[in-house]
Residue, then its C-alpha position, 0 to 999 in steps of 0.5 A: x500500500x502506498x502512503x505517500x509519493x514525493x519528487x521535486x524538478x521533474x518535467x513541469x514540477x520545479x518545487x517538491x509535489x506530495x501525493x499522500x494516501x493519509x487521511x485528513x481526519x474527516x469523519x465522513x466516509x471513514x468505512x472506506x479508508x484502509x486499515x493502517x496504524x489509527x487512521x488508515x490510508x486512502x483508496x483513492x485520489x483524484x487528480x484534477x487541473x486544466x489542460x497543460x497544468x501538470x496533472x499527467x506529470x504526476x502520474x509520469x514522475x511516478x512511473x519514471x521513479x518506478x521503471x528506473x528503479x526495475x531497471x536501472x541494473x540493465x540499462x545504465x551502463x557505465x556512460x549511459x545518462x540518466x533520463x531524468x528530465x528536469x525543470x527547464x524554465x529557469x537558469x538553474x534547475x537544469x543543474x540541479x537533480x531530479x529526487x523521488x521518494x515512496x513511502x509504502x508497505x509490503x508485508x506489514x512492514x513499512x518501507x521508505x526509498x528515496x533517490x536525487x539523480x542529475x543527467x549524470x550521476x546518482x547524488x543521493x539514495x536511501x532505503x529505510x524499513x521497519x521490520x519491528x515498527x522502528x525505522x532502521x536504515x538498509x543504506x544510505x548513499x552521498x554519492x559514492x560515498x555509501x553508509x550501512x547500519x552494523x550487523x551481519x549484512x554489512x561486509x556484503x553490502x560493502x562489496x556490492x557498493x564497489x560494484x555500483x557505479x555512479x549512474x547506477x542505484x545501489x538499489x537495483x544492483x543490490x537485488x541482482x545480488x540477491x541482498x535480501x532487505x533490497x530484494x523484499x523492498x523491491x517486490x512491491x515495485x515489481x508486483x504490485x504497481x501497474x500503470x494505464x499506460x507507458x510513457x517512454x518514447x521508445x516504446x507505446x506498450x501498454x501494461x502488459x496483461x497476457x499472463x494474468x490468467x484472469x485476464x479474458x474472464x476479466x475483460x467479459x465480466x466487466x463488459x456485462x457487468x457495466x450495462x454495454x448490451x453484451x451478454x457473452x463473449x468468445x475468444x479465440x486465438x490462433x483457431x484455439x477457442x479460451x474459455x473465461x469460465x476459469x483462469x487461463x493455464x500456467x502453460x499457454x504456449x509462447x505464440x498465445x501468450x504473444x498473441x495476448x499480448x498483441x491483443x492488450x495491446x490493441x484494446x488501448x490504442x488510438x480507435x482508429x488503429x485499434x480497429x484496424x489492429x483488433x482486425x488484423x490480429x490473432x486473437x478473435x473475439x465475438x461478443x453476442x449482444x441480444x436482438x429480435x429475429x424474424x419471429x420477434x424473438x429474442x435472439x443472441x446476435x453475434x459481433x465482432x470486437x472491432x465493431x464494438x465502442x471506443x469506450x467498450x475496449x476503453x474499459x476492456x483494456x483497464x479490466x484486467x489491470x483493475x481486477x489484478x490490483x483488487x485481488x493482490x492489494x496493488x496500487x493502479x495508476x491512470x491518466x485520464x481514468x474517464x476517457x471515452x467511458x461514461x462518467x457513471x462507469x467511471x464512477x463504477x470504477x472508483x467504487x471498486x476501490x471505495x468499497x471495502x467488499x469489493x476491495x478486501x485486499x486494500x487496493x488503491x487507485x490514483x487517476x487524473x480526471x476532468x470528469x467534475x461530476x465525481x466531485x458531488x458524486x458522494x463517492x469519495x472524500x474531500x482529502x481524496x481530491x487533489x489539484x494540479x495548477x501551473x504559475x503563470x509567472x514562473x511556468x512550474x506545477x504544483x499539487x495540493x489537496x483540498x483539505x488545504x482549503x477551508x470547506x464547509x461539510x456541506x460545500x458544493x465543491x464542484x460548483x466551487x472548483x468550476x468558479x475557480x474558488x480552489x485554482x486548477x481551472x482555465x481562464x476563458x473568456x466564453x461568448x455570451x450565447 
C-alpha cells in the first residue's frame, strides 16, 4: 500500500509535489479508508487541473521513479545518462537533480526509498524499513560515498557498493545480488504497481496483461457487468477457442501468450488503429449482444470486437489491470481514468476501490480526471481530491489537496472548483450565447 509519493524538478514540477494516501481526519466516509496504524490510508485520489497544468506529470514522475528503479541494473551502463528530465524554465534547475521518494508497505512492514539523480550521476539514495515498527536504515548513499547500519549484512553490502557505479542505484544492483532487505523492498515495485499506460518514447506498450490468467474472464465480466448490451463473449486465438469460465493455464504456449499480448495491446490504442489492429490480429473475439429475429424473438446476435465502442475496449483494456490490483492489494495508476467511458462507469470504477467488499485486499487507485461530476458524486472524500495548477509567472506545477482549503461539510465543491474558488481551472473568456 502506498502512503505517500514525493519528487521535486521533474518535467513541469520545479518545487517538491506530495501525493499522500493519509487521511485528513474527516469523519465522513471513514468505512472506506484502509486499515493502517489509527487512521488508515486512502483508496483513492483524484487528480484534477486544466489542460497543460501538470496533472499527467504526476502520474509520469511516478512511473519514471518506478521503471528506473526495475531497471536501472540493465540499462545504465557505465556512460549511459540518466533520463531524468528536469525543470527547464529557469537558469538553474537544469543543474540541479531530479529526487523521488515512496513511502509504502509490503508485508506489514513499512518501507521508505528515496533517490536525487542529475543527467549524470546518482547524488543521493536511501532505503529505510521497519521490520519491528522502528525505522532502521538498509543504506544510505552521498554519492559514492555509501553508509550501512552494523550487523551481519554489512561486509556484503560493502562489496556490492564497489560494484555500483555512479549512474547506477545501489538499489537495483543490490537485488541482482540477491541482498535480501533490497530484494523484499523491491517486490512491491515489481508486483504490485501497474500503470494505464507507458510513457517512454521508445516504446507505446501498454501494461502488459497476457499472463494474468484472469485476464479474458476479466475483460467479459466487466463488459456485462457495466450495462454495454453484451451478454457473452468468445475468444479465440490462433483457431484455439479460451474459455473465461476459469483462469487461463500456467502453460499457454509462447505464440498465445504473444498473441495476448498483441491483443492488450490493441484494446488501448488510438480507435482508429485499434480497429484496424483488433482486425488484423490473432486473437478473435465475438461478443453476442441480444436482438429480435424474424419471429420477434429474442435472439443472441453475434459481433465482432472491432465493431464494438471506443469506450467498450476503453474499459476492456483497464479490466484486467483493475481486477489484478483488487485481488493482490496493488496500487493502479491512470491518466485520464474517464476517457471515452461514461462518467457513471467511471464512477463504477472508483467504487471498486471505495468499497471495502469489493476491495478486501486494500487496493488503491490514483487517476487524473476532468470528469467534475465525481466531485458531488458522494463517492469519495474531500482529502481524496487533489489539484494540479501551473504559475503563470514562473511556468512550474504544483499539487495540493483540498483539505488545504477551508470547506464547509456541506460545500458544493464542484460548483466551487468550476468558479475557480480552489485554482486548477482555465481562464476563458466564453461568448455570451
Amino acid at each position: 500500500m502506498l502512503i505517500e509519493f514525493k519528487f521535486s524538478n521533474y518535467r513541469s514540477f520545479r518545487d517538491e509535489g506530495c501525493l499522500s494516501m493519509e487521511p485528513m481526519g474527516l469523519s465522513r466516509m471513514k468505512e472506506c479508508l484502509i486499515p493502517y496504524k489509527a487512521a488508515g490510508l486512502l483508496p483513492s485520489v483524484a487528480l484534477f487541473g486544466k489542460n497543460g497544468g501538470g496533472k499527467t506529470n504526476v502520474i509520469r514522475a511516478f512511473w519514471f521513479g518506478v521503471k528506473f528503479i526495475c531497471n536501472a541494473q540493465r540499462t545504465q551502463h557505465e556512460t549511459a545518462p540518466i533520463p531524468v528530465q528536469p525543470f527547464l524554465l529557469d537558469d538553474t534547475s537544469q543543474n540541479e537533480p531530479t529526487a523521488f521518494e515512496f513511502s509504502y508497505i509490503l508485508d506489514n512492514i513499512k518501507y521508505v526509498y528515496g533517490f536525487a539523480a542529475t543527467r549524470t550521476a546518482v547524488v543521493k539514495e536511501y532505503l529505510y524499513h521497519s521490520p519491528k515498527g522502528q525505522k532502521a536504515m538498509v543504506f544510505s548513499r552521498s554519492g559514492q560515498n555509501f553508509e550501512f547500519r552494523e550487523g551481519p549484512d554489512k561486509k556484503k553490502r560493502e562489496l556490492i557498493s564497489e560494484a555500483v557505479a555512479p549512474n547506477q542505484l545501489y538499489f537495483s544492483v543490490a537485488c541482482t545480488m540477491n541482498e535480501q532487505a533490497c530484494m523484499s523492498a523491491m517486490r512491491w515495485f515489481r508486483e504490485y504497481l501497474l500503470f494505464s499506460r507507458d510513457y517512454t518514447d521508445l516504446s507505446d506498450q501498454l501494461i502488459d496483461h497476457a499472463e494474468n490468467p484472469n485476464m479474458l474472464q476479466a475483460i467479459k465480466r466487466y463488459a456485462i457487468e457495466a450495462d454495454l448490451g453484451i451478454q457473452d463473449m468468445k475468444f479465440e486465438v490462433k483457431n484455439t477457442e479460451l474459455t473465461t469460465a476459469d483462469q487461463l493455464p500456467a502453460d499457454l504456449p509462447e505464440g498465445i501468450i504473444a498473441a495476448l499480448k498483441q491483443f492488450a495491446k490493441a484494446l488501448s490504442d488510438a480507435p482508429n488503429v485499434s480497429e484496424r489492429k483488433l482486425q488484423m490480429g490473432e486473437v478473435n473475439v465475438t461478443s453476442f449482444h441480444r436482438g429480435l429475429d424474424k419471429e420477434g424473438q429474442a435472439h443472441l446476435y453475434d459481433l465482432p470486437l472491432s465493431v464494438e465502442s471506443d469506450g467498450t475496449r476503453q474499459l476492456m483494456a483497464l479490466a484486467p489491470a483493475i481486477e489484478y490490483v483488487l485481488s493482490c492489494g496493488g496500487v493502479l495508476l491512470v491518466d485520464e481514468l474517464e476517457n471515452r467511458i461514461h462518467p457513471l462507469l467511471m464512477q463504477l470504477i472508483v467504487s471498486k476501490f471505495q468499497n471495502p467488499k469489493s476491495n478486501p485486499n486494500h487496493a488503491q487507485l490514483i487517476f487524473t480526471t476532468h470528469n467534475t461530476e465525481l466531485l458531488d458524486a458522494g463517492l469519495i472524500r474531500k482529502d481524496q481530491i487533489y489539484f494540479v495548477d501551473k504559475d503563470k509567472t514562473s511556468g512550474s506545477s504544483s499539487l495540493y489537496s483540498i483539505s488545504e482549503f477551508s470547506t464547509t461539510t456541506n460545500e458544493n465543491i464542484r460548483k466551487g472548483y468550476l468558479l475557480g474558488k480552489y485554482g486548477a481551472t482555465p481562464e476563458l473568456d466564453i461568448e455570451e450565447v
